[in-house]
TIVO-2410 file (N, C-alpha, C; in nm, 3 decimals):
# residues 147
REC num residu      c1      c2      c3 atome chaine
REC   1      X   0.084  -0.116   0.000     N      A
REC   1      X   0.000   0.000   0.000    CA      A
REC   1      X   0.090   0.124   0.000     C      A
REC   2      X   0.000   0.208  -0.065     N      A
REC   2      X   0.143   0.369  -0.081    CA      A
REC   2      X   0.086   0.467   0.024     C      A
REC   3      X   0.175   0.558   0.013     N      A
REC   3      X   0.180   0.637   0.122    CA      A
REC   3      X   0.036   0.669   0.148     C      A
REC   4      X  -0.021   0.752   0.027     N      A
REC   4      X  -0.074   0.863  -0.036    CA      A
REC   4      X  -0.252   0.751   0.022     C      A
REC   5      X  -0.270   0.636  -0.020     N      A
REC   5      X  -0.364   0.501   0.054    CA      A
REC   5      X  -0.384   0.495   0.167     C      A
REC   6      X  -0.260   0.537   0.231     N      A
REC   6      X  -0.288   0.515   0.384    CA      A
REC   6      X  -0.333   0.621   0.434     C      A
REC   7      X  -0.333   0.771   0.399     N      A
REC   7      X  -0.414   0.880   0.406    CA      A
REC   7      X  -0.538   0.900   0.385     C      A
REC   8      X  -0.602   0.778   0.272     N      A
REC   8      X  -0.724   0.784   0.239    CA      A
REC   8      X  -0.772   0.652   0.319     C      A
REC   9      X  -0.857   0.725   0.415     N      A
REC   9      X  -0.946   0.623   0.514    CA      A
REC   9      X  -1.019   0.539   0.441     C      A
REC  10      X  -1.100   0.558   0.324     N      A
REC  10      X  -1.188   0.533   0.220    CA      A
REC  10      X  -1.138   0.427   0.134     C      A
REC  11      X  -1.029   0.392   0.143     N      A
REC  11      X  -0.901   0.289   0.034    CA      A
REC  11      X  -0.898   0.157   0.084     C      A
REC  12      X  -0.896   0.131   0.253     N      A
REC  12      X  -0.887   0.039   0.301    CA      A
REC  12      X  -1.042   0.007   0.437     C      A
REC  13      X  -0.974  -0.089   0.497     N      A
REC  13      X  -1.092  -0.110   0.597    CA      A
REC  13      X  -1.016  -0.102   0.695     C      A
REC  14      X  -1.064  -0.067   0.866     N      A
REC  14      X  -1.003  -0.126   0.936    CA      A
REC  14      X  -1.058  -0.212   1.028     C      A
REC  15      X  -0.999  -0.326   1.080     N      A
REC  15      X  -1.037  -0.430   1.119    CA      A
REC  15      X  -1.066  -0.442   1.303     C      A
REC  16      X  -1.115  -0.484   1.388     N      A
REC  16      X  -1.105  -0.450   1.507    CA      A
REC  16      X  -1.052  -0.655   1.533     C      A
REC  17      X  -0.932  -0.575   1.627     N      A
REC  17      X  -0.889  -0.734   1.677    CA      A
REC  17      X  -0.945  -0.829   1.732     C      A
REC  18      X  -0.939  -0.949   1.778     N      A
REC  18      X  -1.045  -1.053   1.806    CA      A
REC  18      X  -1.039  -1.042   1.984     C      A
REC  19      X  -1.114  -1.048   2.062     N      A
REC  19      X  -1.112  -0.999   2.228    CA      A
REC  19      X  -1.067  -1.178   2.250     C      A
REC  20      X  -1.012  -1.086   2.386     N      A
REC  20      X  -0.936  -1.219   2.396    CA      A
REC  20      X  -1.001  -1.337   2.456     C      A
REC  21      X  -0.978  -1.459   2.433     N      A
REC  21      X  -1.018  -1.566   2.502    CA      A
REC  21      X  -1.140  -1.622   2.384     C      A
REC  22      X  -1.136  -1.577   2.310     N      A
REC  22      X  -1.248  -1.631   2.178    CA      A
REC  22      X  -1.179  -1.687   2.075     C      A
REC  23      X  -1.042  -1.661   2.041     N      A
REC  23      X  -0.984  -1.768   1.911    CA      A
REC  23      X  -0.973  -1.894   1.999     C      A
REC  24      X  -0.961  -1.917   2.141     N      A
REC  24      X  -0.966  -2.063   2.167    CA      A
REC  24      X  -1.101  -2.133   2.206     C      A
REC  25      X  -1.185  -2.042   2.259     N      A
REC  25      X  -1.332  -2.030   2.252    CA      A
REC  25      X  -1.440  -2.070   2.149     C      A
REC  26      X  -1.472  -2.154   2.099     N      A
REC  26      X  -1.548  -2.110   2.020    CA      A
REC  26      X  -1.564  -2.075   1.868     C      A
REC  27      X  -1.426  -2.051   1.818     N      A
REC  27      X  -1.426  -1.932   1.716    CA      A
REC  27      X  -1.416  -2.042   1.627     C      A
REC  28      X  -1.419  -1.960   1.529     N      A
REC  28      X  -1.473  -2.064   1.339    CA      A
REC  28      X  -1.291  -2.102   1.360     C      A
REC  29      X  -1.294  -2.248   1.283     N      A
REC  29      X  -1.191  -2.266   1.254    CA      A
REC  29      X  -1.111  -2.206   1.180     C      A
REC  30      X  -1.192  -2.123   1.109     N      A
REC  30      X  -1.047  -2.035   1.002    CA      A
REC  30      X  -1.007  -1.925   1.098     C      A
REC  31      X  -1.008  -1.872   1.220     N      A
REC  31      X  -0.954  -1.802   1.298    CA      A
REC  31      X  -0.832  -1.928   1.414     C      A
REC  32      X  -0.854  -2.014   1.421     N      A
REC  32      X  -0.754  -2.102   1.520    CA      A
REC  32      X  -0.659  -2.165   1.407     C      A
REC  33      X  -0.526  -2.180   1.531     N      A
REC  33      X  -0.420  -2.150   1.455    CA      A
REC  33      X  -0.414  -2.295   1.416     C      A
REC  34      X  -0.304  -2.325   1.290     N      A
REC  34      X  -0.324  -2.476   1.247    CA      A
REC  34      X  -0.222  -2.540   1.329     C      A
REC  35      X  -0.192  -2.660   1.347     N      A
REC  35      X  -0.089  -2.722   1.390    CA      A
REC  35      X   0.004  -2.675   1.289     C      A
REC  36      X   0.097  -2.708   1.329     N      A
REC  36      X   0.256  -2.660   1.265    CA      A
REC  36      X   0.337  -2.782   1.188     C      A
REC  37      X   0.301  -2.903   1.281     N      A
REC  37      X   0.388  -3.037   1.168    CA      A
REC  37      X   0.281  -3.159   1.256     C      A
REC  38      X   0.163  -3.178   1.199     N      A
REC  38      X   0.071  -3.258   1.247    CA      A
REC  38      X   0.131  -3.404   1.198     C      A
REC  39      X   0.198  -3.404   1.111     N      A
REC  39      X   0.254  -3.546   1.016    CA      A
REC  39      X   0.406  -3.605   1.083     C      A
REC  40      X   0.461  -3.474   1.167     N      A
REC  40      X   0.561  -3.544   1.227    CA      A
REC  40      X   0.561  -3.593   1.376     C      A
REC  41      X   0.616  -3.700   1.405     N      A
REC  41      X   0.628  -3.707   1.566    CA      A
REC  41      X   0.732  -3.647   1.644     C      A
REC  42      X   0.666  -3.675   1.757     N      A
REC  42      X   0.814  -3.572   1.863    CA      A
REC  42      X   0.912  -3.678   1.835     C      A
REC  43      X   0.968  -3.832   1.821     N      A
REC  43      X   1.055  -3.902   1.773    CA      A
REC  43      X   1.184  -3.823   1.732     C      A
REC  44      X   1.125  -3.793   1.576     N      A
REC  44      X   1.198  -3.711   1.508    CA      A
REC  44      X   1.254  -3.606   1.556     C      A
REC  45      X   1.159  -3.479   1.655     N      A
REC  45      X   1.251  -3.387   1.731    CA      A
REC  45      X   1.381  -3.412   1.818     C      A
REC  46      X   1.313  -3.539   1.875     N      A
REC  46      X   1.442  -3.588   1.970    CA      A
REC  46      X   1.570  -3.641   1.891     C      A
REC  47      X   1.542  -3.667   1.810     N      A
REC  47      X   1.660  -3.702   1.721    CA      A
REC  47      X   1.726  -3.601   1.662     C      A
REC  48      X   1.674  -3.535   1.603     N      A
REC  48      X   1.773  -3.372   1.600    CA      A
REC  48      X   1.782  -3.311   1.678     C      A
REC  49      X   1.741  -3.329   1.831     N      A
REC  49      X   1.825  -3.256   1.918    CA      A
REC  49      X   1.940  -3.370   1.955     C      A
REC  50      X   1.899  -3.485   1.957     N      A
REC  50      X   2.035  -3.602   1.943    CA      A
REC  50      X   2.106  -3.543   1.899     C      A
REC  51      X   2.101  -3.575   1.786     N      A
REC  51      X   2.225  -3.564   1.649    CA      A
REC  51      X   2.268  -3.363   1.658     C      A
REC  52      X   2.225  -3.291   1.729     N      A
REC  52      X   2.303  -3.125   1.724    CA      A
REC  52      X   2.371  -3.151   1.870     C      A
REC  53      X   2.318  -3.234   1.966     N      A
REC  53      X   2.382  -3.245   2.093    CA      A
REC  53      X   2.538  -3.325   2.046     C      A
REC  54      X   2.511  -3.406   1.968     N      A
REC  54      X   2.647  -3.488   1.928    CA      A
REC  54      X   2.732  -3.434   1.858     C      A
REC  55      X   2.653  -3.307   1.769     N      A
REC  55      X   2.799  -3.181   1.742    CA      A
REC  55      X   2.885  -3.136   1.848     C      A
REC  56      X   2.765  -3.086   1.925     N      A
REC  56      X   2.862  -2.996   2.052    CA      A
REC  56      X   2.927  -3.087   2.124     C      A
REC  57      X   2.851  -3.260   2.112     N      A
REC  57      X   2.987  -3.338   2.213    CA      A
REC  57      X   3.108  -3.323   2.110     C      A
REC  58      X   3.149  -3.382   2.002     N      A
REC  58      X   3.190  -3.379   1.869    CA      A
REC  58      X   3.293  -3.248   1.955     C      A
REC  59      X   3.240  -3.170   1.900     N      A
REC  59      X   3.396  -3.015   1.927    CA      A
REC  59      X   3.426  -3.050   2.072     C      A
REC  60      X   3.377  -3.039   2.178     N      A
REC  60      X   3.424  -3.105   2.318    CA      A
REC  60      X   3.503  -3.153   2.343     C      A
REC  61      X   3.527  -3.305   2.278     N      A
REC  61      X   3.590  -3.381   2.288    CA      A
REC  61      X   3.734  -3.359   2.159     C      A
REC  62      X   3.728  -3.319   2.119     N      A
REC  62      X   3.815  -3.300   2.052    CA      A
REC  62      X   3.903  -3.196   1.994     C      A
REC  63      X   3.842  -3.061   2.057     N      A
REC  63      X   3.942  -2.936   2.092    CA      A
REC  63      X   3.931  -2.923   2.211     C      A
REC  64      X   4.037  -2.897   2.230     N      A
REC  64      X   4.077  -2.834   2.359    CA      A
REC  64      X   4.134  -2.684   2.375     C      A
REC  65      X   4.174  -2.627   2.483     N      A
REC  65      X   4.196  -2.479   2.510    CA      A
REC  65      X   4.076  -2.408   2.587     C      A
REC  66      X   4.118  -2.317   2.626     N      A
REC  66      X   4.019  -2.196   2.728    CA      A
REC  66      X   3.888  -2.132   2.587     C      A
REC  67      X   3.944  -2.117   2.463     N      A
REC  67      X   3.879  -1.993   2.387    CA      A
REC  67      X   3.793  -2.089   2.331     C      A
REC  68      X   3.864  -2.205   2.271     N      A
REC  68      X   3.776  -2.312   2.191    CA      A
REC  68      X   3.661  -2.352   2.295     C      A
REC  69      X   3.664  -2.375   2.513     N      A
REC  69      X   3.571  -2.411   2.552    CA      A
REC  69      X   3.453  -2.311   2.551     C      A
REC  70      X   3.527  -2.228   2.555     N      A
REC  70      X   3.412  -2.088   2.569    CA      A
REC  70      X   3.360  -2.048   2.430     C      A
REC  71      X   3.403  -2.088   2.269     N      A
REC  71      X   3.304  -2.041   2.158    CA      A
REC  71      X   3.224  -2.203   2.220     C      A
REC  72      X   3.261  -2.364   2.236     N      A
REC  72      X   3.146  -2.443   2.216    CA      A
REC  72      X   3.036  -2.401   2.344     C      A
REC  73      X   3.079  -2.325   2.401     N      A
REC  73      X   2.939  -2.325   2.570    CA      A
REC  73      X   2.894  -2.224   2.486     C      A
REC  74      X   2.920  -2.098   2.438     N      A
REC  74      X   2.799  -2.030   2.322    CA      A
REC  74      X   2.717  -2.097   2.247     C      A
REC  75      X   2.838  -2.239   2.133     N      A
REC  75      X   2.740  -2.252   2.078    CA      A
REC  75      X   2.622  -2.374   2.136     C      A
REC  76      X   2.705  -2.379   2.207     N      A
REC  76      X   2.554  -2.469   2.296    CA      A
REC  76      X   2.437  -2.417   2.380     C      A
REC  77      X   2.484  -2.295   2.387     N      A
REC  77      X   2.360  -2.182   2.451    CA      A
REC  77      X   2.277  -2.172   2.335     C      A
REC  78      X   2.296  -2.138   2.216     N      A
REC  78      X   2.309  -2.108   2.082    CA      A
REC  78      X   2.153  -2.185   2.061     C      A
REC  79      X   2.256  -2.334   2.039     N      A
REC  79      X   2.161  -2.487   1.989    CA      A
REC  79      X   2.065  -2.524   2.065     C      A
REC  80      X   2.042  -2.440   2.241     N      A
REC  80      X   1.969  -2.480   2.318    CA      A
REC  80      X   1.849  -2.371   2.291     C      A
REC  81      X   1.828  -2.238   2.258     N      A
REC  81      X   1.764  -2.169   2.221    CA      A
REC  81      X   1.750  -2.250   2.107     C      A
REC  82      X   1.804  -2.253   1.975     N      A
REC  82      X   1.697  -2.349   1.869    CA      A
REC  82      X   1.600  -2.414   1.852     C      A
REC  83      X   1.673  -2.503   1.967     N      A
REC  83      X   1.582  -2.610   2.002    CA      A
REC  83      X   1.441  -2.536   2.089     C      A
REC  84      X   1.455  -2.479   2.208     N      A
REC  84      X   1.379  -2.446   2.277    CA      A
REC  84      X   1.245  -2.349   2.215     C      A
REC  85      X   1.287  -2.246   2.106     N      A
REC  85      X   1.197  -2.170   2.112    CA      A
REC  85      X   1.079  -2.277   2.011     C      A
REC  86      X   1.106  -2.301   1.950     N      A
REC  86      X   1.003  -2.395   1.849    CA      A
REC  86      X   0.908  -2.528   1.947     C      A
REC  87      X   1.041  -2.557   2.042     N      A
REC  87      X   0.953  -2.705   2.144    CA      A
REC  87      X   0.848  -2.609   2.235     C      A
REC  88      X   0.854  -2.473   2.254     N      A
REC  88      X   0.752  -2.381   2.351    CA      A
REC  88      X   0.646  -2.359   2.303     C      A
REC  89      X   0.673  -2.358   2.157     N      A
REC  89      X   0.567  -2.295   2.039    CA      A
REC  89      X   0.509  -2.444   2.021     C      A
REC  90      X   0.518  -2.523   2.008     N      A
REC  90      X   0.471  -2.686   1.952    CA      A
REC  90      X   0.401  -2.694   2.061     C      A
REC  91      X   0.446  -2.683   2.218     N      A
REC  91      X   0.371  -2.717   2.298    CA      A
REC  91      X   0.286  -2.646   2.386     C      A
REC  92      X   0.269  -2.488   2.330     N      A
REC  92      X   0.192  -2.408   2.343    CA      A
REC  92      X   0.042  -2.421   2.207     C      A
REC  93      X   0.038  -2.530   2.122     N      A
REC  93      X  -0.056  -2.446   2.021    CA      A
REC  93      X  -0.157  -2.573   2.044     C      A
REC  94      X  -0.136  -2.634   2.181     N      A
REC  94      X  -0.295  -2.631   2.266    CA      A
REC  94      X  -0.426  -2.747   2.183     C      A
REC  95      X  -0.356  -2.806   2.020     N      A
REC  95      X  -0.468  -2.902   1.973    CA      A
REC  95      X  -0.418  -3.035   2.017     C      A
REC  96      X  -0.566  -3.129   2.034     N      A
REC  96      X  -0.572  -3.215   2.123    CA      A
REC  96      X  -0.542  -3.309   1.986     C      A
REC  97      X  -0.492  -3.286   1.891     N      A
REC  97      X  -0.506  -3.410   1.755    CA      A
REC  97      X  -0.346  -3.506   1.802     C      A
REC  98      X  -0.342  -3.604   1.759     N      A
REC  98      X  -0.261  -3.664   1.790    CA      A
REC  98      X  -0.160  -3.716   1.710     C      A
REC  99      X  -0.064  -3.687   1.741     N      A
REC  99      X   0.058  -3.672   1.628    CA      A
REC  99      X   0.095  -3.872   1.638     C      A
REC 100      X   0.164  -3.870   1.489     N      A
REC 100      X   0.181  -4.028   1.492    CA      A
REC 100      X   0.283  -4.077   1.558     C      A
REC 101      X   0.265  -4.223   1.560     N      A
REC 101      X   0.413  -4.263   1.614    CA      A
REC 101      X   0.547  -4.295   1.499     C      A
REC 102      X   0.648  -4.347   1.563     N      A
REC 102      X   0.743  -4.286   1.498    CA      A
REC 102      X   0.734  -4.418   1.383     C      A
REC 103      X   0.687  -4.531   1.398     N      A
REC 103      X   0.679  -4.642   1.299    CA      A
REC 103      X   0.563  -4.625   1.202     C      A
REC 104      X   0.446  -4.532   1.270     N      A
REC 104      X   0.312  -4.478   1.148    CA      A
REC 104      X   0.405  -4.435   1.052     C      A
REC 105      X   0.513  -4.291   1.149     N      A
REC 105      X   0.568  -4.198   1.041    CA      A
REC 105      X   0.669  -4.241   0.936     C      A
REC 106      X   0.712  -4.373   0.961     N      A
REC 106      X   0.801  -4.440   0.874    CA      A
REC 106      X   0.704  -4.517   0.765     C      A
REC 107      X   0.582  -4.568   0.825     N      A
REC 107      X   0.531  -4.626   0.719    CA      A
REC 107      X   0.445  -4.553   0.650     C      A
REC 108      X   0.396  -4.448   0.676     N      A
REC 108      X   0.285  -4.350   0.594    CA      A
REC 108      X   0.342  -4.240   0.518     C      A
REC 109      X   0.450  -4.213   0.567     N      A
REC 109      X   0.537  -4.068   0.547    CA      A
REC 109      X   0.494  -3.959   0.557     C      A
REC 110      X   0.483  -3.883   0.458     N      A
REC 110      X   0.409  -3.706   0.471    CA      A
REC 110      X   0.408  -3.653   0.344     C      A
REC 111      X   0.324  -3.537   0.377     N      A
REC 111      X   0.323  -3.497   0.268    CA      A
REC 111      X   0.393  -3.318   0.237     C      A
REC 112      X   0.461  -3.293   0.188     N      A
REC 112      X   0.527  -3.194   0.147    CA      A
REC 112      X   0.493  -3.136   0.030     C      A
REC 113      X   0.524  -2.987  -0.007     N      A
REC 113      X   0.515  -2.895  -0.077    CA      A
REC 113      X   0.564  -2.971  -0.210     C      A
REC 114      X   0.657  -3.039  -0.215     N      A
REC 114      X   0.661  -3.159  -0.362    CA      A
REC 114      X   0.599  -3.230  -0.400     C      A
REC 115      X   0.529  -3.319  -0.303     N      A
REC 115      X   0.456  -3.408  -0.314    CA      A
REC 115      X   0.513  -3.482  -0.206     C      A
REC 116      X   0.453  -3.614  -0.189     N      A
REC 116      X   0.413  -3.713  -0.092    CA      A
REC 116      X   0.598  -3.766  -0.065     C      A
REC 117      X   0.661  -3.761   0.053     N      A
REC 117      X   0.771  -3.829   0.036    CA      A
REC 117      X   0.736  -3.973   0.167     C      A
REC 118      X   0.845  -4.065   0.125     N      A
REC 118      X   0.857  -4.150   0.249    CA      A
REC 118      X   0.880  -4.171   0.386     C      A
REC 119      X   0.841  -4.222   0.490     N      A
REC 119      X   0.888  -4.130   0.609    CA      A
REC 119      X   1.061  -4.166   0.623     C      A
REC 120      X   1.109  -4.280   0.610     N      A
REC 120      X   1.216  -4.299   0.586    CA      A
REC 120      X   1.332  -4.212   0.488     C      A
REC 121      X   1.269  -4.176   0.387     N      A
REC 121      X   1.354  -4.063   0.321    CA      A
REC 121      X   1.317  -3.918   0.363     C      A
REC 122      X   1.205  -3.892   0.432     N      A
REC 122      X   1.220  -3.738   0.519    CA      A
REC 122      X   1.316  -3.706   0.598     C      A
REC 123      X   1.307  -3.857   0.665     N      A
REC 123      X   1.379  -3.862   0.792    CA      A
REC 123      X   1.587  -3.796   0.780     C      A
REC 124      X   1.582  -3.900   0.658     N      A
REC 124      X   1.687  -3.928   0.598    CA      A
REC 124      X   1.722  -3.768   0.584     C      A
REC 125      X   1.650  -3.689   0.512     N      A
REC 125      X   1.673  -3.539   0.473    CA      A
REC 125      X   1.693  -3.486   0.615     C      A
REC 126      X   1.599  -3.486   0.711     N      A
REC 126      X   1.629  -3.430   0.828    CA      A
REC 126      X   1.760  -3.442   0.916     C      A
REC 127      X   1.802  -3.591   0.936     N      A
REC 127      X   1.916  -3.620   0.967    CA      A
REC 127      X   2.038  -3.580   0.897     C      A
REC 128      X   2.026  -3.577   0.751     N      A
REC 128      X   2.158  -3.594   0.744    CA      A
REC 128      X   2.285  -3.510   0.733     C      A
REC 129      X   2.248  -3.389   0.753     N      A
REC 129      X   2.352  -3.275   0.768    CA      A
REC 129      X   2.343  -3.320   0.886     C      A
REC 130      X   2.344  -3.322   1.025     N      A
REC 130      X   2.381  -3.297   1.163    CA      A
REC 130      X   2.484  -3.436   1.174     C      A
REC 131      X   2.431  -3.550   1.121     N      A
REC 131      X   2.506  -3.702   1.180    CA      A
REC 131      X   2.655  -3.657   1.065     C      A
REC 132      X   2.624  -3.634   0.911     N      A
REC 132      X   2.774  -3.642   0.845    CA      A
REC 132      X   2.813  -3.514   0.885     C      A
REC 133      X   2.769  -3.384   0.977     N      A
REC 133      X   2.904  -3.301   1.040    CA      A
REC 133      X   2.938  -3.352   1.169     C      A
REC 134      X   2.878  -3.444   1.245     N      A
REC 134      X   2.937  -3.513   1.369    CA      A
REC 134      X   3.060  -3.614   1.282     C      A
REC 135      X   3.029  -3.680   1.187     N      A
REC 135      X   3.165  -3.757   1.156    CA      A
REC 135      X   3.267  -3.680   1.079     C      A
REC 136      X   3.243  -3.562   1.000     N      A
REC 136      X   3.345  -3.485   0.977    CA      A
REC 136      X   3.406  -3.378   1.092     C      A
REC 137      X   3.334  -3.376   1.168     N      A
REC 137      X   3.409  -3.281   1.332    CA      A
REC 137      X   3.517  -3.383   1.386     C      A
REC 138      X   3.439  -3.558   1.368     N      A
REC 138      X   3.562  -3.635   1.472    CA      A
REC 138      X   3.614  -3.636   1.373     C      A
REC 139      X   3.608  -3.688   1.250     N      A
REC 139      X   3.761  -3.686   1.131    CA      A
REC 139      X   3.891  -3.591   1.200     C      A
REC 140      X   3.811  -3.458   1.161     N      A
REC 140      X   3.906  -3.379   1.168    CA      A
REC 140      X   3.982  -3.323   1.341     C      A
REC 141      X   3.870  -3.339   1.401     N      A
REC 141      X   3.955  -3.350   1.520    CA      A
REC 141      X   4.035  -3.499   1.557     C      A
REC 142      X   4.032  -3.554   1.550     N      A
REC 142      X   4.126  -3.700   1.541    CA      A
REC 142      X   4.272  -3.686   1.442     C      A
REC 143      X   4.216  -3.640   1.321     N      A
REC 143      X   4.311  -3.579   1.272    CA      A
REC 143      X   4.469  -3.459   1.326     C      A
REC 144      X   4.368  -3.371   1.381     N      A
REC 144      X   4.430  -3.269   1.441    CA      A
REC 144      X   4.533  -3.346   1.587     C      A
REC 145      X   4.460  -3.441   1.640     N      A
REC 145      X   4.499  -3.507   1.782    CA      A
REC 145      X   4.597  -3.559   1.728     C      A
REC 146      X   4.586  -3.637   1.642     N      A
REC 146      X   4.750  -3.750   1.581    CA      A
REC 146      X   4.842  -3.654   1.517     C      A
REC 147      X   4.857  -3.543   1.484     N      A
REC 147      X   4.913  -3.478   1.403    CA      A
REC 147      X   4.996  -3.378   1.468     C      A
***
């Protein structure tokens, strides 16, 4: 909208916000919010917080020094906010529908903006940057240790 629109009261509408305690109340479903990943299970969350916890063990264990402990405790403050603000939001949005288990989600899969994938090859996508930089962190720190 241009400037010159927002001067003219007559151009637009304005809307009065919804009072509170009625979008969970009551209200038409096209006002309540949708679930966010109804097709995935918490399984899967726990596993990418697995597999990002096994980065930060990953640098831990295999640098050492004062500066190197103090960037991995950032970035583990870092990975713990990641994780956290989305698990507050998932378990704040309050619908009673019931997410699958983790063998439904392997055998039914989901469905995505491409089309229908497997749950086994979602999974696969989800995992696999975090597990092949945990084995390229020990490579190279093992590397660095013998060297």
């Amino acid at each position: 909208m241009r400037q010159r629109e927002l001067l003219d009261r007559k151009a637009y509408r304005v809307v009065d916000p919804p009072l509170a305690g009625t979008v969970d109340s009551g209200a038409s479903p096209a006002m309540m919010a949708a679930p966010a990943a109804p097709d995935v299970p918490a399984a899967v969350g726990l596993m990418m917080v697995a597999s990002y916890a096994a980065i930060m063990l990953a640098f831990a264990v295999t640098i050492r020094g004062a500066r190197a402990d103090f960037a991995i405790l950032i970035g583990a403050f870092y990975l713990s906010m990641f994780f956290a603000v989305p698990a507050m939001m998932l378990g704040g949005e309050g619908h009673g529908d019931r997410r699958p288990s983790l063998g439904e989600f392997l055998e039914k899969g989901m469905d995505t903006a491409g089309g229908h994938i497997s749950g086994a090859g979602a999974l696969a996508q989800m995992l696999v940057v975090p597990v092949l930089l945990v084995f390229g962190i020990l490579a190279m720190g093992i590397t660095y240790l013998l060297v």
